[in-house]
C-alpha positions in Angstrom: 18.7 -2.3 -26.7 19.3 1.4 -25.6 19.4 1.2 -22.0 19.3 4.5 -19.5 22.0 6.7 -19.9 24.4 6.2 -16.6 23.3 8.9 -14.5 19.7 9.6 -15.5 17.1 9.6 -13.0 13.8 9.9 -11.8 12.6 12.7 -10.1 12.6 11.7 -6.0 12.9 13.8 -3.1 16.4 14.3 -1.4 16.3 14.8 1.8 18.6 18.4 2.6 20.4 19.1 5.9 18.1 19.6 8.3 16.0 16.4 7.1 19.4 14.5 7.9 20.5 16.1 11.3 16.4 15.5 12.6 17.2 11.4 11.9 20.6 11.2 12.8 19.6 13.0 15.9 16.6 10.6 16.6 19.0 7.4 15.7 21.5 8.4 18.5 18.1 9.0 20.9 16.7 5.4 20.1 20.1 4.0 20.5 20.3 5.5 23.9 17.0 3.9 25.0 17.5 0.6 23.5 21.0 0.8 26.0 18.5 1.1 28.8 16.2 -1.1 28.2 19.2 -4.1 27.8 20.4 -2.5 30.6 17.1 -3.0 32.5 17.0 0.2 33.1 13.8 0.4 31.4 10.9 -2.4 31.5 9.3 -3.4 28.5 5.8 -1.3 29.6 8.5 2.0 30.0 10.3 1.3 26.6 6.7 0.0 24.2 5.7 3.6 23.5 9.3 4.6 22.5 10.0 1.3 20.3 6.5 2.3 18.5 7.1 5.3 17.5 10.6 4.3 15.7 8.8 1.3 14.1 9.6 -1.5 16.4 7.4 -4.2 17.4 7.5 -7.2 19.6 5.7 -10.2 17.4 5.5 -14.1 18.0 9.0 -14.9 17.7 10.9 -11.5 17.3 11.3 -7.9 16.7 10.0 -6.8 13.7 11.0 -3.4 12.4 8.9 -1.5 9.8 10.6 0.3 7.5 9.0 3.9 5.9 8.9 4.3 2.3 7.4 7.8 1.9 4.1 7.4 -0.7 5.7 4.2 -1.8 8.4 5.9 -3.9 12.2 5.3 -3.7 15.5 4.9 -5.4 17.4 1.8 -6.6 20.3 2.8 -4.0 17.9 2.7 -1.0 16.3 -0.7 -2.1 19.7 -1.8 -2.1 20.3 -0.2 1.4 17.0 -2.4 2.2 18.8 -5.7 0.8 22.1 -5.2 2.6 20.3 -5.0 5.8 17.9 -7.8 5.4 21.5 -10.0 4.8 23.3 -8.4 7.1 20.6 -8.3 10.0 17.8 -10.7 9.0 17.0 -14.1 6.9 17.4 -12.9 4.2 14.5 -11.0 2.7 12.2 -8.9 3.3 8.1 -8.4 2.9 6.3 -4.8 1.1 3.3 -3.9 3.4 0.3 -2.4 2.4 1.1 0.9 3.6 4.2 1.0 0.9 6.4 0.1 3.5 8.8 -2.9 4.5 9.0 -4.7 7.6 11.7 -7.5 8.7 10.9 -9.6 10.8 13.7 -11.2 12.7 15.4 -8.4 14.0 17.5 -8.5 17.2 16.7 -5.7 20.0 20.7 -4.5 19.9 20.9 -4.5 16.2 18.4 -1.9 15.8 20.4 1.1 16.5 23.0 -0.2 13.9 19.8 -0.8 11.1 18.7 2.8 11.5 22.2 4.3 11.0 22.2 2.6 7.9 18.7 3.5 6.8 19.8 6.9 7.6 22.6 6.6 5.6 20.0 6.5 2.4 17.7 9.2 3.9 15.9 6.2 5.3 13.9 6.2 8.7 11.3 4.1 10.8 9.8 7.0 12.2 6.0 7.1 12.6 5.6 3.3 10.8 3.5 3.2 14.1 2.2 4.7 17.4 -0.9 6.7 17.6 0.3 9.1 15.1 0.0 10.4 10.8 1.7 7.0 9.7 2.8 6.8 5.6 0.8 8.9 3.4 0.3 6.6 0.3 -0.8 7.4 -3.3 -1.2 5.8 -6.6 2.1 3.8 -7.2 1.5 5.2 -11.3 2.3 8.6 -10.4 4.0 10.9 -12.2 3.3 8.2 -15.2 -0.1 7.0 -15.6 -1.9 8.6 -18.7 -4.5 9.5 -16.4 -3.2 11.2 -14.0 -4.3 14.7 -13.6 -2.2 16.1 -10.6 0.8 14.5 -9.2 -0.2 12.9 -5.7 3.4 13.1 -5.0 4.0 16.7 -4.3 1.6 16.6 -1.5 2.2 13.3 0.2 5.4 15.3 0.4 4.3 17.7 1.9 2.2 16.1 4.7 5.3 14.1 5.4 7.2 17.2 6.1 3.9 18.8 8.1 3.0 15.5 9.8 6.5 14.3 10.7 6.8 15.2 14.9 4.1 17.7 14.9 3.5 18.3 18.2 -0.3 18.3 18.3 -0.5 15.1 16.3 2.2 12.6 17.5 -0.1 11.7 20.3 -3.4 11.1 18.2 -6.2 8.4 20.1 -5.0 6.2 17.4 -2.9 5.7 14.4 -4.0 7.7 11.6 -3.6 7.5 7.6 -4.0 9.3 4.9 -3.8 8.1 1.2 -3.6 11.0 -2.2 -5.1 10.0 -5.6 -4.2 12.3 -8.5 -5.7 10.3 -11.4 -9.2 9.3 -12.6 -8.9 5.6 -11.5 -8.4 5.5 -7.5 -5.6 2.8 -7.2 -4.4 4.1 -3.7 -7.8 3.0 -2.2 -8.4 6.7 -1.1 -11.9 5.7 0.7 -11.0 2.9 3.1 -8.7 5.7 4.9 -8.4 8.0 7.9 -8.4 10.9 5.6 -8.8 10.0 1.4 -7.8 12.8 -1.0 -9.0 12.8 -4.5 -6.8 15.9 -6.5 -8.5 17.0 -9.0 -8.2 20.5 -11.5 -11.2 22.7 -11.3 -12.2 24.5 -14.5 -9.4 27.7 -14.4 -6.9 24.6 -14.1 -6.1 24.7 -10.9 -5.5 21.7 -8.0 -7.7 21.3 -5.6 -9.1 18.1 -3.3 -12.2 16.4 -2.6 -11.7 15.4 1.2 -13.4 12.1 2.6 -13.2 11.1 5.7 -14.4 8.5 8.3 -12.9 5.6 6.3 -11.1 2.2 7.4 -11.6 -1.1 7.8 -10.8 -3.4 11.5 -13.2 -4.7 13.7 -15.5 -1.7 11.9 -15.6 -1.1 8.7 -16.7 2.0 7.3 -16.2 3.5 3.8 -15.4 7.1 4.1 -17.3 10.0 3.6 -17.2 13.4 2.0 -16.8 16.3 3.9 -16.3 18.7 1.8 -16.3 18.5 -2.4 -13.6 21.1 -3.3 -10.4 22.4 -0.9 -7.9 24.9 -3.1 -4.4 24.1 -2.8 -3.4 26.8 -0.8 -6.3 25.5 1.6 -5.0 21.9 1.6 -2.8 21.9 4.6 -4.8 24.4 7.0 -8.7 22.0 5.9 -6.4 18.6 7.5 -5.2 20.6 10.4 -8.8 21.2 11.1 -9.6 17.4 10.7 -6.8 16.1 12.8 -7.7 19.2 15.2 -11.8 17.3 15.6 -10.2 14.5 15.9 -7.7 15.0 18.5 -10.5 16.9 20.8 -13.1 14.7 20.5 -11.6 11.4 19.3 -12.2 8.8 22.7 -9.1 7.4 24.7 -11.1 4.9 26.7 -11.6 2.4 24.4 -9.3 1.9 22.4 -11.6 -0.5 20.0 -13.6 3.4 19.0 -11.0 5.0 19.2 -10.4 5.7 14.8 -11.2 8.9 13.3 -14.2 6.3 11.9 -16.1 5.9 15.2 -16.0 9.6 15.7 -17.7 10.6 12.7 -20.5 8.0 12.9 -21.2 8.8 16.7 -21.3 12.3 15.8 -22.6 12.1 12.2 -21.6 13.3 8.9 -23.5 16.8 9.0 -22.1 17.6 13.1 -18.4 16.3 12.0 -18.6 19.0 9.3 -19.7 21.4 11.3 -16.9 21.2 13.6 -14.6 20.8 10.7 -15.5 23.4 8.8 -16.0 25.8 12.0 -12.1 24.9 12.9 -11.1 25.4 9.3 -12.3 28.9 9.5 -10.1 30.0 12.5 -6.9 28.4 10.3 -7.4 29.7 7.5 -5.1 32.6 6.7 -1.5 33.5 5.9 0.1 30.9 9.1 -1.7 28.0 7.6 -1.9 29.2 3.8 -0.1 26.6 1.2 2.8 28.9 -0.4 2.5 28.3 -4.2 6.3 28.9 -4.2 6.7 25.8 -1.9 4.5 23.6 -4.0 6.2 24.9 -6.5 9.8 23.9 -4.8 8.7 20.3 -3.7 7.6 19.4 -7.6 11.0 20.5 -9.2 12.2 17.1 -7.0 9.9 15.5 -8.9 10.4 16.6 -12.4 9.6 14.4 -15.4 12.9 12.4 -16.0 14.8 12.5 -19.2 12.3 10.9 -21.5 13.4 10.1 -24.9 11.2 11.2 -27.9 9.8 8.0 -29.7 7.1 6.4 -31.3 4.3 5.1 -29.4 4.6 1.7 -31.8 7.3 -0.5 -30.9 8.5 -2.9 -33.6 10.7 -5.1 -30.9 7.5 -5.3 -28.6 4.9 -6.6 -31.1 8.1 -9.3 -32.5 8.7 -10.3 -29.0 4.7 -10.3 -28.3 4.4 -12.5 -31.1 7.4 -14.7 -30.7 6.8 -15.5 -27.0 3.0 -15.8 -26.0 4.3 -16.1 -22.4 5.6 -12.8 -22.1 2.6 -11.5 -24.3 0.2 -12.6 -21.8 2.6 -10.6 -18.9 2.4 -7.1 -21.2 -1.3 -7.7 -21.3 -1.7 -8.0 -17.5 1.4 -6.3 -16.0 1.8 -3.3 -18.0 -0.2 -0.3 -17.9 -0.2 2.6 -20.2 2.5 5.4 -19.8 1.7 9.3 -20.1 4.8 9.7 -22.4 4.9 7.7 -26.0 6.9 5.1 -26.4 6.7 4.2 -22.6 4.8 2.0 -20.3 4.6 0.8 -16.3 5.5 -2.4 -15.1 4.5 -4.3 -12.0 6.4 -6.4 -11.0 4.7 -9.0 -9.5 6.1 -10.4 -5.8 3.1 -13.3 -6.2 4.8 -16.2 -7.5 2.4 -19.4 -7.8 2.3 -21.0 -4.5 4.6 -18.0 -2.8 4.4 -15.6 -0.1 2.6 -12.6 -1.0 5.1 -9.2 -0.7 8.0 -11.1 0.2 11.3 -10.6 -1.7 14.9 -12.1 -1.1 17.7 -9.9 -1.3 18.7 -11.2 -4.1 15.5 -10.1 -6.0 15.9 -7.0 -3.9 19.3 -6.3 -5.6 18.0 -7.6 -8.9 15.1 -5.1 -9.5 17.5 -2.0 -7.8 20.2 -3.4 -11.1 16.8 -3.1 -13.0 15.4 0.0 -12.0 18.8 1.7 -13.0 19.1 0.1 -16.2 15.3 0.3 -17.6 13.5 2.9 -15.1 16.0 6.1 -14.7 16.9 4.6 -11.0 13.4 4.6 -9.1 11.1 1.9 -8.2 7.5 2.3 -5.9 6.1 -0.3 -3.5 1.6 -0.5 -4.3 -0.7 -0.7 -1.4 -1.3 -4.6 -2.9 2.2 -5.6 -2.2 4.0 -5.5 -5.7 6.9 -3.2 -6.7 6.4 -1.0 -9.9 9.0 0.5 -12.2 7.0 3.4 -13.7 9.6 4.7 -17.1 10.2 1.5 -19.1 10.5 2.0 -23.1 8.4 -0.3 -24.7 11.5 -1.3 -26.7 13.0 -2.8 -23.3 10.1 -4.8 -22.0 11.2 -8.0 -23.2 14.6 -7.8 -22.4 13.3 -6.8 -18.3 10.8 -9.7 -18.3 13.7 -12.0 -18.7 15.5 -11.1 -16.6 12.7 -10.9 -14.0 11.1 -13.7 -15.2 14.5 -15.8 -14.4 14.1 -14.6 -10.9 10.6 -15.5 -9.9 9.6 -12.5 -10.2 7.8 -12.3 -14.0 4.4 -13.5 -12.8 1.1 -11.9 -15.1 -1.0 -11.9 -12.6 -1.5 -8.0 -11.6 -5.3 -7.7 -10.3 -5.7 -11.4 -11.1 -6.7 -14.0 -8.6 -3.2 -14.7 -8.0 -2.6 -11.5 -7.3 -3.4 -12.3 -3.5 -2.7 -9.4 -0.1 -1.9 -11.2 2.7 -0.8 -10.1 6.0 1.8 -12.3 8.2 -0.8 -13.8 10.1 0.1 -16.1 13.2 3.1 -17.2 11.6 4.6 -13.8 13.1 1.9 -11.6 14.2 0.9 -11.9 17.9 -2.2 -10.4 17.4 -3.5 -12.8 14.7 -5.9 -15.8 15.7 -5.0 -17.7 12.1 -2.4 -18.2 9.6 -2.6 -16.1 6.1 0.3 -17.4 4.5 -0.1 -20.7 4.0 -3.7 -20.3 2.9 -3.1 -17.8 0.2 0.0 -20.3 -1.0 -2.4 -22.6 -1.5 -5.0 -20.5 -3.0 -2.6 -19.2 -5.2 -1.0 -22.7 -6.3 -4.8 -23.9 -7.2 -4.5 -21.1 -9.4 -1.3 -21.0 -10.5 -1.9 -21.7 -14.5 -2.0 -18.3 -16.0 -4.4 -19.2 -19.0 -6.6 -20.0 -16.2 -6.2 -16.8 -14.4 -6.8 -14.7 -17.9 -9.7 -16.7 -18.7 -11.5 -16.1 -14.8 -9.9 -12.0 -15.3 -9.4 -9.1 -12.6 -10.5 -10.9 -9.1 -8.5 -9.6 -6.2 -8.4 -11.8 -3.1 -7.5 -10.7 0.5 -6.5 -12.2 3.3 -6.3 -11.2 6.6 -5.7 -13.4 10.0 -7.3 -11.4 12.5 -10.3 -8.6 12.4 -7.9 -5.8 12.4 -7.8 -6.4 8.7 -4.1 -5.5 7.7 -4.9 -7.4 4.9 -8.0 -5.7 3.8 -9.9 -8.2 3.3 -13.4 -6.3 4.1 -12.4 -5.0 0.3 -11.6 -7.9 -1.4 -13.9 -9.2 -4.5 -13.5 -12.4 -2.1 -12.4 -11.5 1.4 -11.3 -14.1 3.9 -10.5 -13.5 7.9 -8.6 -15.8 9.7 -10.8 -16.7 13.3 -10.1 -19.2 16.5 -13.0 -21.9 17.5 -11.9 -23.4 20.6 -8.2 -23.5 19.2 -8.6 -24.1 15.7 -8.1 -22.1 13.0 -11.1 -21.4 10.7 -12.1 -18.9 7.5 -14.8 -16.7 7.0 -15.5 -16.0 3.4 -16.6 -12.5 2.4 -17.7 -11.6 -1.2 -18.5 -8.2 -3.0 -15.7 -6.0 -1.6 -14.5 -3.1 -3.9 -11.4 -0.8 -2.6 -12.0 1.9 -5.9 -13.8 4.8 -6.2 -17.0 2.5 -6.0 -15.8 1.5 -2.3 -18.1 -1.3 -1.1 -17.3 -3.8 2.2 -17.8 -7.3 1.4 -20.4 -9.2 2.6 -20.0 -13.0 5.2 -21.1 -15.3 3.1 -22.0 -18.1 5.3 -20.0 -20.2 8.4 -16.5 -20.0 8.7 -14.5 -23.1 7.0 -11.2 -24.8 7.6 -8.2 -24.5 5.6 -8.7 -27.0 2.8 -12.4 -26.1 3.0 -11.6 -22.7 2.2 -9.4 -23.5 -0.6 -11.9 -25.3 -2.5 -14.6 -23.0 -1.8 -12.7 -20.4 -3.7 -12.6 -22.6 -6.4 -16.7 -23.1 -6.0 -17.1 -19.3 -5.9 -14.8 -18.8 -9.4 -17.0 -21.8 -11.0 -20.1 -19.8 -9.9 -18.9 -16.8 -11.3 -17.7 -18.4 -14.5 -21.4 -20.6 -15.3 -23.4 -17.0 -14.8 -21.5 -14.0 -16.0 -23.1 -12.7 -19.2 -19.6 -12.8 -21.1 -15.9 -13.0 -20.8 -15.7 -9.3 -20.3 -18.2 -9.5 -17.4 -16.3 -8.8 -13.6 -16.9 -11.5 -11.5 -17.5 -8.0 -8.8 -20.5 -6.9 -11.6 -21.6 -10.9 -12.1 -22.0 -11.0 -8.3 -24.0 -7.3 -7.9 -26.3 -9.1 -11.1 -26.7 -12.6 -9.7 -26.6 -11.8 -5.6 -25.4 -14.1 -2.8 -27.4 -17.3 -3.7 -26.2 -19.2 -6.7 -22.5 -18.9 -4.3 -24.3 -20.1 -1.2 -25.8 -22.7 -2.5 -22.5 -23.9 -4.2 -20.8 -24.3 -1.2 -22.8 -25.0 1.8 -25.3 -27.1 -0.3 -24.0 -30.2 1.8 -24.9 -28.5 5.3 
């Protein structure tokens, strides 16, 4: 096959000078306080706030440290900046987030100094992965591929990053804040579960503008976001968030930190009040200080520019032989690959959801593997989704088989993208001190029940997520089937929710009925799919649409018929 030409690549932001002095310059400040507080200089209370805000938290058994990965997008050297340290300084692997980022999670206090030289060494950084500040913009991880995108999320996630990153005003927020961009007509950055969800779209001259909703997130209250305000011009786009974040700083509370989210705010308020404030704050911004320079839009793209895409024919002979010789690796193209912008191309998940696995976890081994990949199939760049899989977004079609292999050999060829193995799952009390039950080994189980991909085809797209506490990191309130992770007296139980949706038809899931155990809630998955199967109207049927049709009962009764 015709590989990438050595030194072809994808169009990703390089950091310049002053980018690089700003992070060397907070690496030598964090080392400095990590000194004092081995020193004892500082106590843990003194030093919290300062580890936060460079990514550092204190879980169950160790530090973790979460790693950004600006709008999930980044290049094969960096991932293999990401391995080296995960050898070097942890077990061994590393887990993809659902804000595009990575965490470790057995990181030693005195090592971290040493991690973020490295990271910095790759125009890499922890800074803002958490504290009460703009955390990781995220966006669609197809961009700059997808045949339907219409503006490149990219160029502004960019932009906030630059805006966001240690603006005064803002690094001190009543709580964390986020923000997610979608440029294309299917939302797959969840854009409505957010702080702040953008929707870019071109108005009828051509030109970019956003549809700005607001009020979104999930937690202990979940609320799908609402719009503020239908169209915001590009050269608007920066002073209109401003004004949000402005609100939202001024009125947001601080004395209770469970309504503290922009969320609470607008529902206390209301919709047509929060406006009101918006849009009167938006009118003293807007002018030349906070006007969006075209020629700085126009300078951030060229980083992103289309990378050297061969001419070809959207037919591939070698794909349809290999389809046809190989039914395994026909059934991943059917469910793993998605449709390029550019003929003769396509985009690949790869899946880090192996049956009976961890979800988002990935040795570095694999880590190394897909960085050798990305290079030789994807013009050097990779993204990280918001459900925990990687993506390499510029494969010919002519190359498919030969990367499936070669994935496939490494645990990492499942074909089970927006299946029901296709399970988010946050760390849960296996390392989170917050949670008050174990995801991990419930969605291994889950997804070992399910682990025959015929089966998976045959019950189609069914997302699961699982979360082990209410702050819902992961998002199970949106999950077709949702399941949270609660304590009775000291024992870990699972409450089921169906109907969640995280696309442009946001919905929060409904409870079900009584929490479970473990093994209950394995099984009752398996009654829910059953359910689903006996009543939808045909094979194309969602089991999301089957359950709008059918309602709550038929499930119910299915499972707590024995109560």
């Amino acid at each position: 096959m015709n590989h990438i030409a050595p030194g072809a690549r994808a169009g990703i932001y390089h950091y310049d000078e002053i980018d690089r002095q700003f992070v060397a310059e907070r690496v030598e400040q964090f080392r400095k306080q990590v000194e004092r507080r081995l020193s004892g200089e500082l106590t843990e209370e003194e030093f919290k706030p300062i580890r936060l805000m460079n990514g550092l938290y204190l879980q169950l058994h160790a530090y973790m440290l979460r790693i950004a990965v600006p709008y999930g997008v980044m290049s094969a050297t960096q991932l293999r900046k990401l391995s080296a340290i995960g050898r070097k300084y942890d077990r061994g692997y590393g887990h993809f987030t659902t804000r595009q980022n990575l965490q470790y999670n057995w990181i030693k206090l005195e090592d971290t100094p040493a991690i973020l030289h490295e990271l910095a060494e790759v125009d890499m950084h922890a800074l803002q992965t958490s504290g009460n500040c703009v955390r990781n913009v995220t966006t669609d991880p197809f961009v700059g591929a997808a045949r339907d995108e219409v503006v490149d999320g990219r160029v502004y996630a960019e932009i906030l990053r630059q805006w966001t990153t240690m603006h005064p005003e803002f690094t001190y927020l009543p709580r964390k804040f986020k923000i997610a961009i979608s440029g294309a007509e299917s939302d797959r950055a969840a854009v409505r579960i957010h702080d702040v969800g953008l929707l870019a779209r071109r108005n009828e001259k051509g030109e970019p503008g956003f549809s700005f909703y607001v009020g979104g997130g999930l937690g202990r209250s979940p609320f799908v976001g609402k719009l503020v305000r239908e169209w915001v011009a590009q050269e608007d786009f920066v002073a209109y968030l401003e004004a949000i974040l402005r609100v939202y700083n001024q009125y947001g509370r601080r004395d209770n930190i469970y309504k503290a989210r922009i969320k609470i705010l607008v529902h206390e308020l209301g919709l047509e009040k929060f406006t009101q404030e918006v849009e009167e704050e938006f009118a003293r911004l807007r002018g030349p200080k906070y006007r969006l320079d075209p020629e700085v839009v126009e300078a951030i793209r060229q980083h992103f520019a289309p990378p050297p895409l061969e001419e070809l024919p959207d037919h591939s002979d070698a794909l349809e032989r290999a389809k046809a010789a190989d039914p395994a690796f026909a059934n991943w193209v059917a469910v793993n690959v998605a449709e390029h912008k550019a003929p003769g191309y396509a985009i690949a998940t790869v899946s880090l959801k192996p049956a009976g696995g961890i979800p988002g976890d990935a040795t570095c081994d694999q880590m190394d593997l897909v960085a050798d990949l990305a290079e030789r199939y994807s013009f050097g760049e990779l993204r990280v989704t918001h459900v925990q899989n990687l993506v390499l977004a510029h494969v010919k079609k002519d190359d498919l088989y030969d990367l499936w292999k070669q994935l496939d050999a490494a645990e990492l060829g499942s074909a089970n993208a927006g299946l029901i193995g296709d399970i988010i799952a946050c760390p849960g009390l296996d390392y989170c001190a917050l949670a008050n039950a174990r995801s991990i080994p419930l969605a291994q189980a889950i997804s070992a029940r399910f682990a025959d991909p015929v089966r998976q085809r045959t019950i189609g797209e069914l997302g699961i997520k699982i979360s082990g506490c209410i702050n819902a990191c992961g998002h199970h309130h949106v999950g077709a089937i949702g399941i949270l992770g609660v304590d009775k007296k000291g024992t870990e139980y699972y409450q089921i929710t169906v109907g969640g949706d995280p696309t442009l038809t946001t919905a929060i899931g409904d409870i079900l009925g009584p929490a479970v155990t473990e093994t209950e809630a394995v099984d009752a998955i398996e009654a829910i799919v059953d359910v689903y199967l006996a009543n939808r109207s045909d094979e194309g049927e969602r089991f999301i649409d089957t359950l709008r049709r059918v309602g709550h009962a038929p499930f119910k009764e299915r499972i707590y018929a024995a109560d």
